[in-house]
Structures are given as structure tokens and as C-alpha cells.
C-alpha positions in Angstrom: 92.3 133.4 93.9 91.1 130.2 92.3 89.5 131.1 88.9 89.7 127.7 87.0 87.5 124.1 87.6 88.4 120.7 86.2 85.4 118.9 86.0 85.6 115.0 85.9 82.9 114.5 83.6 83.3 110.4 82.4 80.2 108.3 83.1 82.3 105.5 85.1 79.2 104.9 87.0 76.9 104.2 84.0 77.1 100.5 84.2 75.1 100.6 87.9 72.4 102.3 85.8 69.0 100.8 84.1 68.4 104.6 83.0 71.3 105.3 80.7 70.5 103.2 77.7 69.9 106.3 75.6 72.1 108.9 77.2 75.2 108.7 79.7 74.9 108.9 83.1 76.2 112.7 83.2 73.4 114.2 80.8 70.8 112.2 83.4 68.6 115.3 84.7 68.2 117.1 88.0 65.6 119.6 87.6 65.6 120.5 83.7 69.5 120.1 83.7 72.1 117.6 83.4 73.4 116.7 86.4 77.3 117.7 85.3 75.3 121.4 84.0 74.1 121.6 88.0 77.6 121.1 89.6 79.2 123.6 86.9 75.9 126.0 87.2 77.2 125.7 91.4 80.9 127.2 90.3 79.8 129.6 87.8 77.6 131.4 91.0 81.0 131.7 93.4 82.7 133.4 90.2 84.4 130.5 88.4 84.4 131.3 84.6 87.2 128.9 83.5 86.3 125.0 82.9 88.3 122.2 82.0 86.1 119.3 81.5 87.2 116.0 80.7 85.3 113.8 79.5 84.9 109.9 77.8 84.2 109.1 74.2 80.6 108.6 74.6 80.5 112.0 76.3 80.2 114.4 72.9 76.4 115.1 74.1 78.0 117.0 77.0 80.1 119.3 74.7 77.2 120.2 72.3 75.0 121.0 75.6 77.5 123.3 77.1 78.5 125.3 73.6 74.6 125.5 72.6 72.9 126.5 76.0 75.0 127.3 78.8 77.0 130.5 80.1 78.2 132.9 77.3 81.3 134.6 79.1 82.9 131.2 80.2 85.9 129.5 79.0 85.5 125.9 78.1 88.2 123.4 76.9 87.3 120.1 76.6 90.1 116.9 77.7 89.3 113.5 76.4 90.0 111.2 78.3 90.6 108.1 76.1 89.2 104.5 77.1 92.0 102.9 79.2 94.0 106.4 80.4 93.5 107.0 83.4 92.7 109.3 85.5 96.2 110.4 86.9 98.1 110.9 83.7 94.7 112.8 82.1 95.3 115.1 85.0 99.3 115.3 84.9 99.0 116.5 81.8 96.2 119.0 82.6 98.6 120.3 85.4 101.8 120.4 83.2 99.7 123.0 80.8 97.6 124.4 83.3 100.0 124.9 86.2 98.1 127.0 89.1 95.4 126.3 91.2 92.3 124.8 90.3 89.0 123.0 91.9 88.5 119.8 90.8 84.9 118.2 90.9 83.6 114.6 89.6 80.4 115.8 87.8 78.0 113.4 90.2 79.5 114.8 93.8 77.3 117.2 94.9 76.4 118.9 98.6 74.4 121.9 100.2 74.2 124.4 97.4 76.4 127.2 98.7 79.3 124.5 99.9 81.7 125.4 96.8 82.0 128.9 98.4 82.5 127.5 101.6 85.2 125.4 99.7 87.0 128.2 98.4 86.7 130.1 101.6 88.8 127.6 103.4 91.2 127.9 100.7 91.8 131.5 101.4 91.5 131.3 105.5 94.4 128.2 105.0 96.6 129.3 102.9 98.3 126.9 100.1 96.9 123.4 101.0 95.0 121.1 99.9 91.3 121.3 100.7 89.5 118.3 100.9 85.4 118.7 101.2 84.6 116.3 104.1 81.0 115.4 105.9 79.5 113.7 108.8 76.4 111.7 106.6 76.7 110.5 102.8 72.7 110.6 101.5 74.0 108.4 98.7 72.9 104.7 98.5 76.3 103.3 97.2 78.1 101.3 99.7 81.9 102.3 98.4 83.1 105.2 100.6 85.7 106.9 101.7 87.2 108.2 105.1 89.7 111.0 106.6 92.0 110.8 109.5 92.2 114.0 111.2 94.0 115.6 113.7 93.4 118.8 114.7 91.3 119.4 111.3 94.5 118.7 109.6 93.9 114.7 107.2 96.3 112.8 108.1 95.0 109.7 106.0 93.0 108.5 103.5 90.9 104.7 103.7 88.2 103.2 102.4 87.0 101.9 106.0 85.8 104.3 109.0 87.6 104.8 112.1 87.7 107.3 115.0 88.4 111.0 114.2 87.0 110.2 110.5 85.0 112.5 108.1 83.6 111.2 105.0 85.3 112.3 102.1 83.5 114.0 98.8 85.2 114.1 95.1 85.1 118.0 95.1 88.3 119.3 96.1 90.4 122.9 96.0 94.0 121.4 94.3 96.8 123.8 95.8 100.2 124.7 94.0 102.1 121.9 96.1 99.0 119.3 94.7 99.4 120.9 91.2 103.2 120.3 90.7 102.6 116.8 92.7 100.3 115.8 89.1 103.1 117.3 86.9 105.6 115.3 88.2 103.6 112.2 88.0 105.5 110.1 85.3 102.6 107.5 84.9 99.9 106.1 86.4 100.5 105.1 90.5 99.3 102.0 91.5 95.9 102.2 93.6 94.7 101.1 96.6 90.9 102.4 97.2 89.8 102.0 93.8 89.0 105.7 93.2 91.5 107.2 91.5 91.2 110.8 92.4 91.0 109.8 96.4 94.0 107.9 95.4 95.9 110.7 94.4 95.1 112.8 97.7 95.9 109.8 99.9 99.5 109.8 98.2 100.1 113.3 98.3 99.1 113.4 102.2 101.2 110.1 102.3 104.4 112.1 100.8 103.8 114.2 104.1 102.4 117.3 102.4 99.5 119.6 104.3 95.6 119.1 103.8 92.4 120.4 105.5 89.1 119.9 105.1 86.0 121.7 104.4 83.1 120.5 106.0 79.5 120.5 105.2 76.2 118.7 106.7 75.8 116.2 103.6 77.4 114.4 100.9 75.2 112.6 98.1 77.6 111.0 95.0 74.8 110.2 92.4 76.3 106.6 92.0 73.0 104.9 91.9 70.2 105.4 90.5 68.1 106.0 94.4 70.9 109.0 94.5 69.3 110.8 91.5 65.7 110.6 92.7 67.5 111.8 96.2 68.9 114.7 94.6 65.8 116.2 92.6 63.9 115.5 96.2 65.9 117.7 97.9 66.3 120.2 95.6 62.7 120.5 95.4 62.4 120.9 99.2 65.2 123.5 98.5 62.7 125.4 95.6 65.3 125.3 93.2 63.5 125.5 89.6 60.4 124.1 90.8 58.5 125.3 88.1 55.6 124.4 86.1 56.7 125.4 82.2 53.7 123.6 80.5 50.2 123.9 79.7 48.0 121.9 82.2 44.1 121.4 81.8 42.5 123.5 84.9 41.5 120.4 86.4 44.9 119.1 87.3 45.7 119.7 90.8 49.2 120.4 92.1 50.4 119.7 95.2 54.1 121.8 95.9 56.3 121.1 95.6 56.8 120.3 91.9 58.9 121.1 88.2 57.0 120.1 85.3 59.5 120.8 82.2 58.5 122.0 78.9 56.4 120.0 76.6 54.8 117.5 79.2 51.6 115.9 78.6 49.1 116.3 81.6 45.5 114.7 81.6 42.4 115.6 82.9 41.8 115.8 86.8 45.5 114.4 87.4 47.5 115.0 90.6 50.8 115.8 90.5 53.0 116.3 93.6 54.3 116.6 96.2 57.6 116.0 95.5 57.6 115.1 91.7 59.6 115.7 88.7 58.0 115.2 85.3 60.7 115.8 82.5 60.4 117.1 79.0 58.6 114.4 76.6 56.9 112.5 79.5 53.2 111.9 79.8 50.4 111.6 82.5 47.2 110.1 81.9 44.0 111.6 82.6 42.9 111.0 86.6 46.6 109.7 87.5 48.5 110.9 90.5 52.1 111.1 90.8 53.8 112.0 94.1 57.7 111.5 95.2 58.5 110.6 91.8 60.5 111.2 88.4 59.2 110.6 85.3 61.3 110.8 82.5 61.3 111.6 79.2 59.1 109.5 77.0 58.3 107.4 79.8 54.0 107.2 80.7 51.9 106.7 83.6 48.6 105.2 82.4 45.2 106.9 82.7 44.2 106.4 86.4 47.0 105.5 87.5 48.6 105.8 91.1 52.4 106.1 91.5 54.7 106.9 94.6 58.6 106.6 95.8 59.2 105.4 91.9 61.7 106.6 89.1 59.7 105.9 85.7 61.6 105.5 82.7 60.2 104.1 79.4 62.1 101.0 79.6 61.8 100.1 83.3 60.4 101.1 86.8 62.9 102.2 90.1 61.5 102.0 93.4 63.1 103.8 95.6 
């Protein structure tokens, strides 16, 4: 049984972002929560209760989150990851003190809600391999992607261009015994090829003719840019998770569902909000406004009267998406 998650939680994607000038790109929210809270909240439901979570040096907001608010009956250790290390030897020396199997996750790669169970169910109808999570469509708007080679549902390579008998590749992964002593014995960082140092180290593991599967799923959607966060909270919403309304609203405000409205939101007069909106805490909407297929976040405001669609509003800039 696989009891334990590392969770890749450093913010190498922030620098794609206009939305993480006052908070990294992990604490960026999907639904009330930060995003890395979501894909740990998706473990802790299939029975995980031990996290590893390594993080950056600009990442201490994600610490103080988890120890304040989240999951009292889990085990959390923290890894920093310092600027310059990379990815390989952080996880060597994870595996050298840690040394069973484990799930690994980046904190931005999510899928259909219940695909971590699926994950782990592969694991068990396998045996001890690797198992890769693998889909036919990325919903993600980054361009850098990766592809498996398979042969009869065995990978049998790793690239970063698409071929026949391909599957797109996601950065949530169950990390078998064989993959586990592979990082121990890792003596420093290996050179890399693809530019994503995780899919790097499966490519070379497959390459040193050890067994690995995939488990598959309709969707993968790495947040990478800032399009992938308003895709995520959209579909979340058409999935009803925590679309809720948690503040006060004037009785002539009209929802349309469906929508989350966080705590402490400011809501005018005879304003429409929805379909498909997300209004986080410290945001307001003016008085007659409508806001549909759109985040607003916090402290950002959409003027009195105001129309707004297929937009992320910040209080520094506007995303259309």
C-alpha cells in the first residue's frame, strides 16, 4: 500500500505569471483553496495521510497555510529545496531517508477528480512498476509537453514531440521500489534532455530498461499559464465542487449557477453574477455589474455598471481568456 505523497511544491512557473506579484504561483486559488491545498485535499480523500512537500524559499506562505488550516491527523515534513538544487538530488535525498513507495505530484498537475485512486489502483493491479498518469487531451494552454511510447500499455519512451502509440504524459506519478532505489543511487544531478526534470528522471529509468505503465484518464490540465487557472475553477464549477455563496449579498443580486462567492466579498445592488464565476475573498462588485465566466480576485474591482466575460481580474491587470 502506498501511504506517503511528495508533493513538488516550487513555483517554477511563476515567471509566466502577471498574477503572482503578491503571492507565489502555488498559493493562487481554485475555489477558496490554493491550488497545491486542492491536489493534496485529492490524496488525503484516497487515504494518503503522509506528505512530503518540497518547496522554494519564497514558499513559507505554503507551510503556515498547511499547519494553520488544513487536515489535523496528517503528517507533514517540509524539504527545501534551495535556489540552484535541483530537482534530482532534492529527491535522492528524499528517497535515501524515505526509502518505500511513494506518489509524487507537482502541485499544478491536476486531472478528473477521482484519477489519484485510479492511479493507485493501477499500482496494485501491476504490481511493482512504475506508474506513469497518461491522457489523450492536455486542457492546458502551455505549448511544452510531453509524450509516451507504448507498447502494449507498457512506455517504452519518453519525448517531448508526439508520435504514433503516444499518450500525453502528466507530473503525478506512483514511484515504485525499483524507481525509489533508482533516486538513492543517484550520485548528482543527470544531465537533461526535455527540460522537465521529473519526466527526465522517468525517461532514464525506462531508458535503464526498467518496467512502467500508465494510468490513463480523459484530461490533463498543468496550471502553467495563467488561461489554465481560469480553466480549472471553470470546470470545477461545472463539477459543483465548493460552489458556494459564503457572503452576504443585497436581495437584488441575481445569481446565475453556477457560482462560489468566498467570504467577505462586496456585492452591489441589482448585480449579476454567474454563470460560471469565481469572486474570491477581498474582491468587490459594483452596484448593477454583471460578471459571468470569470475570476475576480482578491482586492481586485469591477466598477459600478460594469459588464465582464471570459476575463481573470486582478488588481494590477486584466487576463482574457
Amino acid at each position: 500500500m502506498v501511504d506517503c505523497a511528495v508533493i513538488l511544491a516550487s513555483s517554477g512557473t511563476s515567471r509566466q505569471s502577471q498574477l503572482t506579484f503578491n503571492r507565489p504561483h502555488i498559493m493562487l486559488p481554485v475555489l477558496g483553496k490554493p491550488m497545491v491545498v486542492r491536489i493534496m485535499d485529492r490524496l488525503y480523500r484516497v487515504g494518503i495521510r503522509n506528505f512530503i512537500v518540497i518547496v522554494g524559499e519564497d514558499e513559507g506562505a505554503v507551510a503556515a497555510y498547511l499547519h494553520a488550516t488544513w487536515m489535523p491527523d496528517v503528517q507533514l515534513e517540509f524539504v527545501l529545496r534551495p535556489t540552484g538544487e535541483s530537482v534530482a538530488r532534492t529527491l535522492s535525498e528524499i528517497a535515501r531517508q524515505h526509502p518505500q513507495p511513494f506518489l509524487i505530484s507537482a502541485y499544478n498537475s491536476f486531472a478528473h477528480s477521482h484519477f489519484s485512486e485510479r492511479l493507485l489502483n493501477r499500482y496494485k493491479e501491476v504490481g511493482d512498476s512504475l506508474i506513469l498518469s497518461g491522457a489523450p487531451v492536455s486542457l492546458s494552454k502551455t505549448t511544452t509537453r510531453y509524450y509516451a511510447t507504448l507498447e502494449n500499455q507498457q512506455v517504452t519512451a519518453i519525448s517531448d514531440q508526439p508520435g504514433e502509440q503516444i499518450t500525453l504524459l502528466g507530473d503525478m506519478a506512483v514511484c515504485n521500489q525499483g524507481f525509489v532505489d533508482f533516486l538513492a543511487s543517484l550520485p548528482s544531478h543527470p544531465s537533461s534532455l526535455l527540460g522537465n526534470p521529473l519526466m527526465d528522471l522517468f525517461r532514464m529509468y525506462i531508458q535503464a530498461g526498467h518496467p512502467a505503465f500508465f494510468a490513463e484518464t480523459a484530461w490533463l490540465l498543468p496550471v502553467v499559464m495563467d488561461n489554465d487557472l481560469f480553466t480549472l475553477n471553470r470546470h470545477l464549477l461545472a463539477e459543483e465542487q465548493d460552489a458556494h455563496i459564503l457572503s452576504e449579498l443585497p436581495g437584488t443580486v441575481r445569481i446565475i449557477p453556477p457560482v462560489r462567492i468566498d467570504p467577505q466579498v462586496s456585492v452591489g445592488q441589482g448585480a449579476t453574477i454567474g454563470p460560471y464565476a469565481y469572486l474570491e475573498s477581498g474582491c468587490s462588485v459594483g452596484h448593477r455589474s454583471e460578471v459571468h465566466h470569470a475570476l475576480v480576485l482578491e482586492k481586485a474591482v469591477v466598477p459600478a455598471g460594469e459588464s465582464v466575460s471570459d476575463v481573470i481580474i486582478s488588481s494590477r491587470s486584466r487576463i482574457h481568456v
